[in-house]
MIVEX-393401 format. One record per residue (C-alpha): x, y, z; residue number from 1; residue in one letter. Coordinates in steps of 0.25 Angstrom, whole numbers, plus 5000, padded with zeros to 4 digits. Example, Ala and Ser with C-alpha at 12.3 -4.5 7.8 and 13.67 -1.06 7.14 Angstrom:
! MIVEX-393401
+------+-------+------+------+------+
: east : north :   up : resi : resn :
+------+-------+------+------+------+
: 5049 :  4982 : 5031 :    1 :    A :
: 5055 :  4996 : 5029 :    2 :    S :
+------+-------+------+------+------+
***
This chain:
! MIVEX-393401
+------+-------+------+------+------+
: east : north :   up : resi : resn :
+------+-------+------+------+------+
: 4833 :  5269 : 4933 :    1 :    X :
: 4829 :  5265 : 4948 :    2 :    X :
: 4820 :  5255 : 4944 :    3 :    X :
: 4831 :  5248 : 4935 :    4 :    X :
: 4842 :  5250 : 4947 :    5 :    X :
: 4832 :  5243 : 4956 :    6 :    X :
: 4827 :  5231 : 4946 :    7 :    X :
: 4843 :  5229 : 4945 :    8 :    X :
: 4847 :  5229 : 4959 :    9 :    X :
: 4835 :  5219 : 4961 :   10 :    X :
: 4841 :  5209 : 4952 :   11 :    X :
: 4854 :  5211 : 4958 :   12 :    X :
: 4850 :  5208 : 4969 :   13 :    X :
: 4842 :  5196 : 4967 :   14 :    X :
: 4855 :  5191 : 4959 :   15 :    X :
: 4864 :  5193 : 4972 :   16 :    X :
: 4854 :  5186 : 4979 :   17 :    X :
: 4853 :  5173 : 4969 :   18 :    X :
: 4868 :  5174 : 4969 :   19 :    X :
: 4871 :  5175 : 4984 :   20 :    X :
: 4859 :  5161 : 4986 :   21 :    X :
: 4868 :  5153 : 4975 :   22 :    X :
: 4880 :  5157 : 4983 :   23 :    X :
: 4874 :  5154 : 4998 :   24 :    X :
: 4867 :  5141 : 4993 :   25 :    X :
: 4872 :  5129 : 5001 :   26 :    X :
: 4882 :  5119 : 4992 :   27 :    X :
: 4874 :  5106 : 4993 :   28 :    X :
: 4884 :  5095 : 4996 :   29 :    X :
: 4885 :  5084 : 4985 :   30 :    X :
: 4885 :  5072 : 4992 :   31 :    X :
: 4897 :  5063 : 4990 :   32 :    X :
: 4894 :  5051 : 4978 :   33 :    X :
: 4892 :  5037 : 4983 :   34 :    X :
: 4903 :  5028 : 4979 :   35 :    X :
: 4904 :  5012 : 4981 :   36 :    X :
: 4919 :  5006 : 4978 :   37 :    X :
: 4924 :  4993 : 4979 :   38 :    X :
: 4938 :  4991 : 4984 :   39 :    X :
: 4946 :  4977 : 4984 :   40 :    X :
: 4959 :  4975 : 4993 :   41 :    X :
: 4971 :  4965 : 4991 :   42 :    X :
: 4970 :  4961 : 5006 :   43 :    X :
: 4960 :  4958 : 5016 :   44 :    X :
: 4957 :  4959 : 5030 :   45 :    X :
: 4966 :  4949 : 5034 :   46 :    X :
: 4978 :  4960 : 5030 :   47 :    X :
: 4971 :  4970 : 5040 :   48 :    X :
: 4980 :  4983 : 5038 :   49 :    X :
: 4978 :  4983 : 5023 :   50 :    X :
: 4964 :  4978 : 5021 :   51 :    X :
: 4961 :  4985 : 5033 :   52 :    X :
: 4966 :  4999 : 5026 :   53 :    X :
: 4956 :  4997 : 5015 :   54 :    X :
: 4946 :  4996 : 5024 :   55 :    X :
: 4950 :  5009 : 5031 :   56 :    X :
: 4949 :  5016 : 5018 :   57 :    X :
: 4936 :  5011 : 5014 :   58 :    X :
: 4931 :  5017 : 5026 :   59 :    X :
: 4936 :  5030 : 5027 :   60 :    X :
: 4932 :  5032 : 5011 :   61 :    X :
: 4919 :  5028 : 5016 :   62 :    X :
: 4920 :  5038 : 5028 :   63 :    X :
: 4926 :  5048 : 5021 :   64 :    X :
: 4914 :  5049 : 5011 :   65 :    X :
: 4901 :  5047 : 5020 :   66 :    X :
: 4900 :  5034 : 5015 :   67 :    X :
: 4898 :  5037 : 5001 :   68 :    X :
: 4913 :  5031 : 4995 :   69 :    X :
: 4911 :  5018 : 4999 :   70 :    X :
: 4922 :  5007 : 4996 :   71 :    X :
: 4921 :  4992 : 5000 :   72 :    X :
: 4933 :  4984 : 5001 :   73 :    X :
: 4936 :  4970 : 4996 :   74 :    X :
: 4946 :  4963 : 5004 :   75 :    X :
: 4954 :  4954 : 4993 :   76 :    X :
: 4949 :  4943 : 4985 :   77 :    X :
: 4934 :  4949 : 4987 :   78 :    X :
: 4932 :  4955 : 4973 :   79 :    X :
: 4947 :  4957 : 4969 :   80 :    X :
: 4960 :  4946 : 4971 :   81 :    X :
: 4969 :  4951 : 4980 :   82 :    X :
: 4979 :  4955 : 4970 :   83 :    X :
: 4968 :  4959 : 4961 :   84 :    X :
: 4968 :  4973 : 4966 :   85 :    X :
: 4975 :  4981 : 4956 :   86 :    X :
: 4966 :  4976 : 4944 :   87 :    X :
: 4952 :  4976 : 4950 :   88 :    X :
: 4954 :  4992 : 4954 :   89 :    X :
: 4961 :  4994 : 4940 :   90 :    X :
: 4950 :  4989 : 4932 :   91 :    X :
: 4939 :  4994 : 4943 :   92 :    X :
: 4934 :  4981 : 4948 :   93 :    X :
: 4935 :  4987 : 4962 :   94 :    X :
: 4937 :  5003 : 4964 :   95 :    X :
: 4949 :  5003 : 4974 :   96 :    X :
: 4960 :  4991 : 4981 :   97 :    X :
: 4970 :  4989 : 4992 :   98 :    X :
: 4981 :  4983 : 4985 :   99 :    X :
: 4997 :  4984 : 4987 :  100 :    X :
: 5004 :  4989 : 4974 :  101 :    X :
: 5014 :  4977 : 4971 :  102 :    X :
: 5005 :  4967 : 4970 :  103 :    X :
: 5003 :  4971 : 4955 :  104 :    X :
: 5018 :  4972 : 4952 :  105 :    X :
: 5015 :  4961 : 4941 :  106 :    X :
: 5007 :  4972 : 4933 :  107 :    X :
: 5020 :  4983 : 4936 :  108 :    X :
: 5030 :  4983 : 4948 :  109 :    X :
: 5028 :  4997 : 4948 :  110 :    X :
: 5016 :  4995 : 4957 :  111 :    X :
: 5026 :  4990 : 4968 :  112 :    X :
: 5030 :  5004 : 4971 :  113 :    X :
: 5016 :  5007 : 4976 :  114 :    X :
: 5018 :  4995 : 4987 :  115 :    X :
: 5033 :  4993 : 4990 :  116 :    X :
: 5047 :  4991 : 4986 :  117 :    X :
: 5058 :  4982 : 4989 :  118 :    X :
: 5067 :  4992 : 4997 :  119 :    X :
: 5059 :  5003 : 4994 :  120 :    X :
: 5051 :  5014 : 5003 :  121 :    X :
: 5046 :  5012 : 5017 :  122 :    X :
: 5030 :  5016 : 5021 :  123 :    X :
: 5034 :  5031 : 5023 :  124 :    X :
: 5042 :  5032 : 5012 :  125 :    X :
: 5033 :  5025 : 5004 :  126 :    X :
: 5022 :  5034 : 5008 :  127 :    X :
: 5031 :  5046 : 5004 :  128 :    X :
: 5034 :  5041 : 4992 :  129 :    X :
: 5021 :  5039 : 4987 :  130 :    X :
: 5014 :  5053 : 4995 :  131 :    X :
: 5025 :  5062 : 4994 :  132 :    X :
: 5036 :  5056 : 4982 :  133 :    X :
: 5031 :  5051 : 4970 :  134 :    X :
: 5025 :  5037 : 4973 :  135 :    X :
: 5008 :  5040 : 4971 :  136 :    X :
: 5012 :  5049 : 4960 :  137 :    X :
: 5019 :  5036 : 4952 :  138 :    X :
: 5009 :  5027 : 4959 :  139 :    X :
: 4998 :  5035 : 4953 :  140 :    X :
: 5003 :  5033 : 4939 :  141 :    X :
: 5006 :  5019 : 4940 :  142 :    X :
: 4994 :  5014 : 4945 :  143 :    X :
: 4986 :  5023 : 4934 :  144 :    X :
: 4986 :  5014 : 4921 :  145 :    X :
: 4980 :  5004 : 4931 :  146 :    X :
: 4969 :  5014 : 4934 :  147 :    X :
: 4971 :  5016 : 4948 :  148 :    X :
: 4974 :  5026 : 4958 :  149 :    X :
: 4983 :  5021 : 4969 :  150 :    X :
: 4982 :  5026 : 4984 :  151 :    X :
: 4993 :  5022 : 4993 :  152 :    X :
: 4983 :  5014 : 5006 :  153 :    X :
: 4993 :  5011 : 5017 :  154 :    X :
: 5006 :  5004 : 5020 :  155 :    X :
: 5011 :  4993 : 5026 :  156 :    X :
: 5023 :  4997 : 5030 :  157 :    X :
: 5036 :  4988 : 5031 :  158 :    X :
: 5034 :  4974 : 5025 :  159 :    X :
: 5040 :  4961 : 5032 :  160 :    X :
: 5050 :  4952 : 5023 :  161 :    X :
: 5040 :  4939 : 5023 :  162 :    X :
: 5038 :  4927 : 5028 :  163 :    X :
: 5048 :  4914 : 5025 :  164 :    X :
: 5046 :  4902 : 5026 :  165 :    X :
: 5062 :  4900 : 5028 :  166 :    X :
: 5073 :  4910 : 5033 :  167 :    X :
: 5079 :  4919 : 5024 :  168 :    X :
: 5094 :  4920 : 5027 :  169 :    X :
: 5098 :  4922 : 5013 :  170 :    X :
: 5094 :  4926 : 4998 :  171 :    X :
: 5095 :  4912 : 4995 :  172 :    X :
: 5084 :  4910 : 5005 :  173 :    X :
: 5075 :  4918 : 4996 :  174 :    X :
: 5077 :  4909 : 4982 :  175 :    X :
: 5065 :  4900 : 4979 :  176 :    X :
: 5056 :  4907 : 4990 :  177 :    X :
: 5041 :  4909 : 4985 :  178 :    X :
: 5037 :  4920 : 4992 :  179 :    X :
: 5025 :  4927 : 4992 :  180 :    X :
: 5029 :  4942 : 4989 :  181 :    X :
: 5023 :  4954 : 4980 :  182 :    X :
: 5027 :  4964 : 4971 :  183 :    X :
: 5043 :  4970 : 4969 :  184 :    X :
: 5047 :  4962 : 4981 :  185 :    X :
: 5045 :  4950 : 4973 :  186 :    X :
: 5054 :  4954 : 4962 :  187 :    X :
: 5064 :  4957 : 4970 :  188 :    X :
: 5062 :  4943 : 4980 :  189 :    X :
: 5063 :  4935 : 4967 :  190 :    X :
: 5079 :  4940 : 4964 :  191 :    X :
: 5081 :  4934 : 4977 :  192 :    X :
: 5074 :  4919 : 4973 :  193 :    X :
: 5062 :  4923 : 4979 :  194 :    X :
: 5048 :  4917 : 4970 :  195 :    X :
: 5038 :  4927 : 4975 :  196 :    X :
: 5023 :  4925 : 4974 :  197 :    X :
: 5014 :  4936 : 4976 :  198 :    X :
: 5002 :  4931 : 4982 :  199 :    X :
: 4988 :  4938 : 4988 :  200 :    X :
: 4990 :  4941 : 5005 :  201 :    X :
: 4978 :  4930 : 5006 :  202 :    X :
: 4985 :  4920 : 4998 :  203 :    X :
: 4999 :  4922 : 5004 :  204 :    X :
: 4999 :  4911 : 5016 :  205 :    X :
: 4992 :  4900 : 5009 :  206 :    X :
: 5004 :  4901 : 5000 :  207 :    X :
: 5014 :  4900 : 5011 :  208 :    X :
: 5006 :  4890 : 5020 :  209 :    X :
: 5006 :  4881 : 5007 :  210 :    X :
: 5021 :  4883 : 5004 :  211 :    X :
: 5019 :  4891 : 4990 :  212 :    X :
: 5027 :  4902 : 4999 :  213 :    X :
: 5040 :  4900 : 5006 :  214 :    X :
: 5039 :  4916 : 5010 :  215 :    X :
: 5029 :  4929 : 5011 :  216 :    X :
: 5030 :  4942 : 5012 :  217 :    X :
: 5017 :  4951 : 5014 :  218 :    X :
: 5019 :  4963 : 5024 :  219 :    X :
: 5021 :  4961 : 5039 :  220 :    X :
: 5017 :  4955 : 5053 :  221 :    X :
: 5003 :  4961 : 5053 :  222 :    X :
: 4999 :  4955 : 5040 :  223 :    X :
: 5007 :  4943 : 5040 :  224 :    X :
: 5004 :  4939 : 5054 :  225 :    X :
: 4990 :  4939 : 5051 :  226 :    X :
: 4993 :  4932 : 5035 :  227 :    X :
: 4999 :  4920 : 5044 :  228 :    X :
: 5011 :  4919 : 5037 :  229 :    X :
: 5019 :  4916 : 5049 :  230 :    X :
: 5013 :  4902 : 5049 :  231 :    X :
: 5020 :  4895 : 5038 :  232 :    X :
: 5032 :  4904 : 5035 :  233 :    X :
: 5040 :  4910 : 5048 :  234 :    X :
: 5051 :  4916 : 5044 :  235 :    X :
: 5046 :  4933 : 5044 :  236 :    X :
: 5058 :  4942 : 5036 :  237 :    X :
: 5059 :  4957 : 5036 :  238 :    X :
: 5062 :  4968 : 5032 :  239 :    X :
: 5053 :  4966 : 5019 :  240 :    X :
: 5062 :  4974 : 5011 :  241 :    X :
: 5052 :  4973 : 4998 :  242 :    X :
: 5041 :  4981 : 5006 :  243 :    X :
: 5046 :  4993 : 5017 :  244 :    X :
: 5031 :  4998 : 5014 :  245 :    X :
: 5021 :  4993 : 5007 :  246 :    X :
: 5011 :  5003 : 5002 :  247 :    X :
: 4996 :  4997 : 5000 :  248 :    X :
: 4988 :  5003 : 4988 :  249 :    X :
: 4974 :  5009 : 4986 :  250 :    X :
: 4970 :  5007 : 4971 :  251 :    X :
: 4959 :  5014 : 4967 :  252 :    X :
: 4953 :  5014 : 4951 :  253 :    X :
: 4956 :  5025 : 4946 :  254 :    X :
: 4941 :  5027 : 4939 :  255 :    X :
: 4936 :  5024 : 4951 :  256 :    X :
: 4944 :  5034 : 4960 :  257 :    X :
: 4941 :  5043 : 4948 :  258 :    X :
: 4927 :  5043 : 4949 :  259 :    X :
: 4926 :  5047 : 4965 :  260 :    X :
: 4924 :  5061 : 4968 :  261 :    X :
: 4938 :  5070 : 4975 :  262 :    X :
: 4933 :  5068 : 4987 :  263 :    X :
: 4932 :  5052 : 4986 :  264 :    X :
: 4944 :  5053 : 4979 :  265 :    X :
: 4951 :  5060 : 4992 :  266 :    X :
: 4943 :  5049 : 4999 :  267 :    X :
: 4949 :  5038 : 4993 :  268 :    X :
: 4964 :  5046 : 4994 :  269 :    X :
: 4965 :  5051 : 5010 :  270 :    X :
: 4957 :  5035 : 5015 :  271 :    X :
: 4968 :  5028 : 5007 :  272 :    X :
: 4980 :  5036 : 5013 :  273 :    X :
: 4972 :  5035 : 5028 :  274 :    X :
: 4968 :  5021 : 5026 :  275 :    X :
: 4981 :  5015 : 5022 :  276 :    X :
: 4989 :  5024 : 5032 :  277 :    X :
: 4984 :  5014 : 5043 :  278 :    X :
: 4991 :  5001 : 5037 :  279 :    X :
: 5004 :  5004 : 5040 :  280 :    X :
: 4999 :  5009 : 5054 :  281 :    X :
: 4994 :  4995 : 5056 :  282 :    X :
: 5005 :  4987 : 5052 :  283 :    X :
: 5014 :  4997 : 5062 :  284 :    X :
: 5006 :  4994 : 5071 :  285 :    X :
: 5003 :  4980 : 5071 :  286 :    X :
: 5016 :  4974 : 5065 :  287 :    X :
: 5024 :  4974 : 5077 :  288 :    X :
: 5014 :  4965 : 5085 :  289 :    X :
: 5012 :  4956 : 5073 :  290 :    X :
: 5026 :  4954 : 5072 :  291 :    X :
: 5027 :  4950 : 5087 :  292 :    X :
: 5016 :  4940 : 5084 :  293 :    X :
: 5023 :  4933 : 5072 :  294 :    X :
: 5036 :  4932 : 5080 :  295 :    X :
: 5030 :  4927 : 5091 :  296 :    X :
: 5023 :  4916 : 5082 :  297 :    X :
: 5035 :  4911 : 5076 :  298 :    X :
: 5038 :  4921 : 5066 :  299 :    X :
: 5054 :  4921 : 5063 :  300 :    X :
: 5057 :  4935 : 5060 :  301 :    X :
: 5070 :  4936 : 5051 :  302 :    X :
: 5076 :  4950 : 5043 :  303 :    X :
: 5080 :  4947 : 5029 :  304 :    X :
: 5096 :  4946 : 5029 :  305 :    X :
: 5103 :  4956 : 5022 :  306 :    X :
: 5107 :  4950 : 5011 :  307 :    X :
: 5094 :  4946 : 5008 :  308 :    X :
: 5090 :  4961 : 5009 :  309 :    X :
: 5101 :  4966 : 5001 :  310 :    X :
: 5098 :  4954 : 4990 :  311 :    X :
: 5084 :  4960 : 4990 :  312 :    X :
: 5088 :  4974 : 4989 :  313 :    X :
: 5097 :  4972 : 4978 :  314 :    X :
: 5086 :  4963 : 4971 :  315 :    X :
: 5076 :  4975 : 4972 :  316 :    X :
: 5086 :  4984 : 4966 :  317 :    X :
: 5087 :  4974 : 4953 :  318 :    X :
: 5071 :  4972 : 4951 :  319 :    X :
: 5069 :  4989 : 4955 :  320 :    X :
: 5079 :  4991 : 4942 :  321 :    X :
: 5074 :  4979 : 4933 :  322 :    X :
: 5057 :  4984 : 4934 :  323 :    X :
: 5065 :  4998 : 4933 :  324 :    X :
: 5073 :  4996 : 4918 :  325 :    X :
: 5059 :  4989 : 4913 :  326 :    X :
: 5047 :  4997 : 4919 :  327 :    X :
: 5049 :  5012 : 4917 :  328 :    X :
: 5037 :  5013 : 4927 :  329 :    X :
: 5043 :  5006 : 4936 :  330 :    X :
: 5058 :  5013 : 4934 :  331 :    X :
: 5050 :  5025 : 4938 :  332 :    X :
: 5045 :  5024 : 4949 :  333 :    X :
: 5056 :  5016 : 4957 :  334 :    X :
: 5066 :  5028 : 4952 :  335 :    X :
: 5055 :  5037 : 4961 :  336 :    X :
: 5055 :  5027 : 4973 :  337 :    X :
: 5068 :  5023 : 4975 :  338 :    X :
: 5073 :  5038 : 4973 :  339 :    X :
: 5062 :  5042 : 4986 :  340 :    X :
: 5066 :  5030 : 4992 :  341 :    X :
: 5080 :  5032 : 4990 :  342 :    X :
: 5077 :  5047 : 4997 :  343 :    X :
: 5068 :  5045 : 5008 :  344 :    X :
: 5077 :  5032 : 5013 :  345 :    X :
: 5087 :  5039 : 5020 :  346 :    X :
: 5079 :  5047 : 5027 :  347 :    X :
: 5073 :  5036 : 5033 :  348 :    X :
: 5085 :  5031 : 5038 :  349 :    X :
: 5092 :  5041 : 5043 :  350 :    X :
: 5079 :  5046 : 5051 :  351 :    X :
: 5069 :  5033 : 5053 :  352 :    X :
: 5079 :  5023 : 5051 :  353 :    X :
: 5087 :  5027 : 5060 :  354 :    X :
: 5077 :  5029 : 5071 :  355 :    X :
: 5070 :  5016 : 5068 :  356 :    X :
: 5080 :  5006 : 5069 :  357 :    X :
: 5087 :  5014 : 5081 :  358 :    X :
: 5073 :  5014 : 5088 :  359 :    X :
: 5072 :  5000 : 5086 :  360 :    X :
: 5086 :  4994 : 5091 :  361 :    X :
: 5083 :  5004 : 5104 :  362 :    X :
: 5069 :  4998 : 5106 :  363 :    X :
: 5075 :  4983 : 5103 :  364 :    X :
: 5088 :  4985 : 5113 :  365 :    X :
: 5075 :  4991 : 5123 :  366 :    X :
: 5068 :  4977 : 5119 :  367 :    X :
: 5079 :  4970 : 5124 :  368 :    X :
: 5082 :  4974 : 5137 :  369 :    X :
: 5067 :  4972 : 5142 :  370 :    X :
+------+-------+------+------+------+
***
């Protein structure tokens, strides 16, 4: 009986033993997989916040992972048309893309949402919809059938009202115009006899230097000091009613994005939102100054007269209802917009409004007396 409680007690213990050397063995770490994309971009250096956003993130993905999640960027034209964004990361000819959502408004008007709308959110409010409303949940399932997964990557805050070669003191100044424009806006400036033309950032002054352009509109002094639009069309319009933000998109293929491990996929999540929250930084910063520059140039700077305004806002409110009684996608989503932008609006105007242009009169009538 001794013998037997000993011979027991022995293998007890040994099992213990094993069981305690499994539990106390150091995990061995897995080191993370070595992956290679290729990412294209509908701008260039020469539109430095935007391009310089996709930049930003490229290294911070590559940071984030030791190296191992490299992504090289193609500025436009390199591999992929400017506008040929959406497609080459739909069918995977490249892994990832900057783009801005309206450009593809021929394929669905829809995907103006993910960009801007005439008379629609600001950059805050825009952010609010898609993080805390239901804007990247309705986003997410737009995007799908074209097997991507959209990432909001910056914004460029408020737009200007473009570049003309003629003043605009009327609607009737607007008929016949050919104006290089984009998206909703476009729908909504041909009720007023605008012809809009949508053309590629890099083939936009050619077009005006030529003549083929009476007008432009792209996003603000920063970008369009540098684009040289100023040059051969003077007249500089605000406020660009068509875009009081303009959100620019990350695509990424959803095979591809499906493929990468969590992690990567958080990666690719937390150096999209960092990256792009710099673009509207820049074009705060740097706007005023370019702004300056133009003016001093020759620029003419001129507001939209209010009968101008209200013809546009009442041609906005005809083409929201026609896409709306002939696309049920479409119907949807603006019903959800319009009903955040119709709540969070007087909010801001009561309590930022107020304060804005306050501070702004004060700061003008302090301008004036030095």
């Amino acid at each position: 009986m001794t013998m037997q409680r000993r011979a027991f007690l022995k293998k007890a213990g040994l099992g213990a033993v094993a069981g305690t050397a499994t539990i106390a063995a150091p995990a061995v770490a897995q080191p993370s997989p070595q992956i290679n994309w290729k990412m294209t971009s509908t701008y260039g250096p020469s539109v430095s916040p935007l391009f310089g956003a996709a930049q930003r993130f490229c290294t911070m993905v590559k940071d984030l992972t030791d190296g191992n999640f490299d992504i090289r960027l193609h500025p436009a034209g390199e591999l992929v048309p400017a506008l040929g964004v959406m497609d080459a990361v739909s069918n995977r000819a490249v892994d990832c893309g900057q783009t801005v959502s309206s450009y593809y408004s021929d394929k669905d008007p829809s995907f103006c949402f993910d960009t801007a709308m005439p008379f629609g959110l600001n950059t805050r409010q825009m952010n609010a919809w898609m993080y805390q409303g239901d804007g990247m949940k309705l986003m997410r399932a737009l995007f799908s059938p074209h097997n991507i997964v959209n990432f909001p990557f910056g914004n460029t805050g408020p737009q200007m009202g473009g570049w003309y070669r003629k003043e605009i003191k009327t609607v009737d100044d607007l008929k016949g115009l050919k104006m290089r424009t984009a998206g909703f806006a476009g729908e909504v400036l041909s009720r007023l006899g605008v012809v809009p033309q949508q053309l590629a950032p890099g083939d936009i002054y050619p077009a005006l230097e030529k003549g083929t352009l009476d007008a432009v509109e792209f996003v603000g002094p920063v970008d369009d000091e540098k684009l040289g639009f100023q040059k051969v069309a003077k007249y500089y319009y605000y406020p660009g009613w068509w875009g009081g933000e303009g959100q620019v998109s990350l695509y990424v293929n959803d095979k591809a994005h499906a493929e990468l491990p969590k992690s990567y996929q958080a990666v690719i999540e937390v150096a999209a939102r960092a990256a792009g929250a710099g673009v509207v930084e820049d074009y705060d910063a740097h706007n005023p100054e370019a702004l300056r520059r133009l003016l001093a140039g020759g620029a003419v700077l001129r507001m939209f007269p209010r009968d101008v305004m209200d013809a546009a806002f009442q041609a906005s409110g005809v083409v929201y209802k026609e896409f709306s009684d002939k696309n049920a996608g479409f119907r949807s989503i603006y019903a959800n917009y319009k009903a955040f932008r119709d709540n969070i609006v007087p909010w801001f105007r009561v309590a930022e409004n107020a304060f804005d242009n306050y501070l702004g009169a004060a700061v003008m009538r302090q301008s004036e007396k030095k």
